[in-house]
N, C-alpha and C positions, 0 to 999 in steps of 0.2 A: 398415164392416168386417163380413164375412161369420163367421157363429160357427161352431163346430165341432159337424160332423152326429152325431158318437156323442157326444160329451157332449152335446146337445142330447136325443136322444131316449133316452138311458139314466136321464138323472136326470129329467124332465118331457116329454117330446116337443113342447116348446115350438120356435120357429122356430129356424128349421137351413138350414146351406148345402147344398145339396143337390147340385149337378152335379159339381163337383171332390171333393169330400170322397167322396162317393158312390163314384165309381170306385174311389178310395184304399181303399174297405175292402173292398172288391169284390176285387182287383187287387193291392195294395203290401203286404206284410208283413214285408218287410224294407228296410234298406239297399240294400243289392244288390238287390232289385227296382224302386227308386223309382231308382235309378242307373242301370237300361236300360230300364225304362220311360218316364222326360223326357228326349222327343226336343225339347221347345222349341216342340211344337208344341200350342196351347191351344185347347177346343171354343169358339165361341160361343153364346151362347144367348139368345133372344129376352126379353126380360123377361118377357111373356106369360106365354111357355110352362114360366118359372122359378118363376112364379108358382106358376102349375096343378100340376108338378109338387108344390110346396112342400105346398101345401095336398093333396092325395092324398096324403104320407107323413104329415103330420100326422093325416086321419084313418084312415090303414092303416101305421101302426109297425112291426107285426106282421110285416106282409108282407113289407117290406123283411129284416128280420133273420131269417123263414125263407129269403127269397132267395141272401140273402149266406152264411146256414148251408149250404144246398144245396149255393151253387159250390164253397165251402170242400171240404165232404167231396169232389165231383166232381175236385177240381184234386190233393186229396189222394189219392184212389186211383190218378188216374191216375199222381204223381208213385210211388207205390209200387209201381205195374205194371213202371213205366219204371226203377226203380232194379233192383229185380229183372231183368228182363233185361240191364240192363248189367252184376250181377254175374254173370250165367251167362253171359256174354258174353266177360269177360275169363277163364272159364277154358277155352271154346267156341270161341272165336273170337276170341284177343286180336288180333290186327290189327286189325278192326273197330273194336274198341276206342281203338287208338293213335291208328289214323288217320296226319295226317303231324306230330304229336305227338315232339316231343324225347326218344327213350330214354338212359338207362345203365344198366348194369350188365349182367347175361349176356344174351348175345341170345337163349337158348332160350325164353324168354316163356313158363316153365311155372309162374312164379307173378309176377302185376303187383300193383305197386304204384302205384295215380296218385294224385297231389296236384294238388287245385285249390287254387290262392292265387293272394296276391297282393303283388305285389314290396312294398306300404307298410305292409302290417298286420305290426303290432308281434308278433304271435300267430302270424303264420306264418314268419317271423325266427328266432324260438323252435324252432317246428315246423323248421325247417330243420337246425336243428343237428345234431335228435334224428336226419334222414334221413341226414344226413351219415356220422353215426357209424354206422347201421342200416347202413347201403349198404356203409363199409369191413368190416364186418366179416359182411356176408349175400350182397354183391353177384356173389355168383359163382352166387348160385341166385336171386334176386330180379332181375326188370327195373323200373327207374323210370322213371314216366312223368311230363311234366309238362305240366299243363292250366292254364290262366288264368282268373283270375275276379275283374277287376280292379273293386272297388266303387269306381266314379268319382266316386260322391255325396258319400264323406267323404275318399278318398284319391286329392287330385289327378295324382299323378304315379305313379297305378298302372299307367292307361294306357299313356301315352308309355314306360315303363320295360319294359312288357311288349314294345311293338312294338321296343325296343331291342336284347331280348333274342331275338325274331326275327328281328331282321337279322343280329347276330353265330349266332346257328344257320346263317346262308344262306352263311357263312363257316367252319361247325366249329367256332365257340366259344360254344354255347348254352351249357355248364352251366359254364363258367367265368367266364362273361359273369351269370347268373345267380346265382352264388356274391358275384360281387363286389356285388350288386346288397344282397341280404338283408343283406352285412354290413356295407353303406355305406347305410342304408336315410335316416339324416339327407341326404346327401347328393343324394339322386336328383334330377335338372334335367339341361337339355341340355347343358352342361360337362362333369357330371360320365360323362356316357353316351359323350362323345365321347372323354375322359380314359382313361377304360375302355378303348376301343375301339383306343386307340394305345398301351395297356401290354400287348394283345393282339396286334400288330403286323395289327390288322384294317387292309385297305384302307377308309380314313375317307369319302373319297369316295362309293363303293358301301356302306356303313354305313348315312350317312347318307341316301343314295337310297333303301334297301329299309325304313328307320326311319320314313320318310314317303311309303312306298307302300302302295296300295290292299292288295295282297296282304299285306301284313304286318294291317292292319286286318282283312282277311277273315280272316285264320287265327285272331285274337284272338277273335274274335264268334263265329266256330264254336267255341268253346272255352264260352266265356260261353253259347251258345245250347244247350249239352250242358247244360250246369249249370243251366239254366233248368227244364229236360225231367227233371229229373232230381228238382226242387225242391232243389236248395242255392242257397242264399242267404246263405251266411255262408262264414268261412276263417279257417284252414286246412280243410280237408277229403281224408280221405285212404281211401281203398278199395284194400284187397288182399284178395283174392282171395275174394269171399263176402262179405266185412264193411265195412261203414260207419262211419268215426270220424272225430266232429269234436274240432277243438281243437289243442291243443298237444302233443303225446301224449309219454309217457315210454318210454324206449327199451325198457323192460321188457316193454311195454304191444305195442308192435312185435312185439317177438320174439315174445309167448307168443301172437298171433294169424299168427304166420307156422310158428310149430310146430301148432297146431291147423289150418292150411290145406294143410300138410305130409303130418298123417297121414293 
C-alpha cells in the first residue's frame, strides 16, 4: 500500500507515493475539482522510473513544494484575472455572460444575478430559498441566471438532475422544473425526474430523449467548465453585479449588495 506524499515529506520526507498523490497536490483542491478531474483514466508507470523518481524527491523535498507553491500562486492569479473579467463582464456585456443559460426575472439585464449550484447540496437548497424570496420581491430590476456546478464526487445525482433540468428548459419549464428539484432534494432518481416531468404536463418522451442527450451534457460541462476558469469549486456560489459570495446568504445580505451595485 502506497503512503501518502505530503504527510510523508512534511513530517520526515521518508518514502512517499509519488505519481498519483503528486498530481493531487499539484491539481485537486477541492471536491468539485477531484469530481471533473477522475475521468477513470489512470497513468502507468514503469517501476524503474517510480523508483528514480522517488528517490529525487527524497533528495530535493524542497523543490517539489517550491513547484507546487509556484502553480498554486500561477493558477491563483489566473483564476482572479478571470473572475474579474467576468464581473465586468456582467455589467459590459451580460449576454456573454448568460450565454444559453436559463434567465428570470426582468429582461433588461442591467443588474445579474448568477448562481452556481448544485441540485443535491443541502447549502444551496437553503441558498435557494433565500433567491426565491430575493427575486419576488427585486425581480422587476434583478435578472437570474442559473449555472451548474454539479460536484459528482460526493453528490451522485447532481448530474442527472441537472441534465433533467435541461431537458424541461427545452420545454419552458426550467425554473419550475428546478424549484421542484431543490425542494424534493431526498428524492432526486429517475422516477422522481420523470414524476416531475408529467405534473408539468412535459412531453415525457422528448424529456427523457433530451435528459440523455449529448447536448444536454455539453451545456452542463460548459457551465462546470466556466466554474473551473473562474476557480469555484464549492456551492452555492452567487455573483451580482461586481461581487462574489459563497454560501448560503441571508436575504439581507442580497439586498444590501444589490443597493450598493444600484448606486
Amino acid at each position: 500500500m502506497k503512503t501518502s506524499f505530503l504527510q510523508q515529506t512534511i513530517s520526515s520526507y521518508k518514502t512517499l507515493s509519488v505519481i498519483s498523490l503528486f498530481f493531487i497536490s499539484l491539481g485537486l483542491n477541492s471536491c468539485s475539482n477531484l469530481s471533473q478531474a477522475n475521468t477513470g483514466n489512470s497513468a502507468s508507470v514503469e517501476p524503474e522510473l517510480e523508483a528514480k523518481i522517488i528517490q529525487v524527491i527524497r533528495n530535493n523535498p524542497e523543490v517539489i513544494f517550491k513547484s507546487v507553491a509556484a502553480y498554486r500562486q500561477k493558477k491563483y492569479e489566473e483564476e482572479q484575472y478571470a473572475q474579474k473579467e467576468f464581473l465586468e463582464k456582467m455589467q459590459t456585456n451580460p449576454n456573454s455572460v448568460i450565454g444559453e443559460s436559463p434567465i428570470t426575472g426582468t429582461s433588461e439585464k442591467k443588474v445579474l444575478l448568477i448562481e452556481f449550484s448544485d441540485f443535491q447540496c443541502p447549502s444551496c437548497a437553503k441558498a435557494h430559498k433565500t433567491i426565491k424570496e430575493f427575486m419576488v420581491k427585486h425581480g422587476d430590476k434583478v435578472t437570474l441566471v442559473y449555472k451548474n456546478l454539479p460536484l459528482t464526487e460526493i453528490h451522485p445525482q447532481a448530474l442527472p438532475a441537472a441534465k433533467a433540468a435541461w431537458a424541461a428548459g427545452k420545454q419552458g419549464k426550467f425554473w419550475e422544473f428546478q424549484n421542484a428539484l431543490f425542494e424534493n432534494q431526498q428524492q432526486l432518481g429517475d422516477g422522481f425526474y420523470e414524476k416531475t416531468a408529467k405534473s408539468l404536463n412535459l412531453d415525457i418522451n422528448q424529456f427523457n430523449r433530451d435528459r440523455k442527450s449529448n447536448k444536454a451534457n455539453l451545456a452542463v460541462q460548459r457551465d462546470i467548465k466556466l466554474a473551473e476558469d473562474l476557480g469555484i469549486d464549492a456551492t452555492p456560489i452567487l455573483a451580482i453585479n461586481g461581487q462574489l459570495v459563497s454560501g448560503a446568504v441571508q436575504l439581507s445580505e442580497l439586498e444590501a449588495l444589490l443597493t450598493q451595485t444600484s448606486e
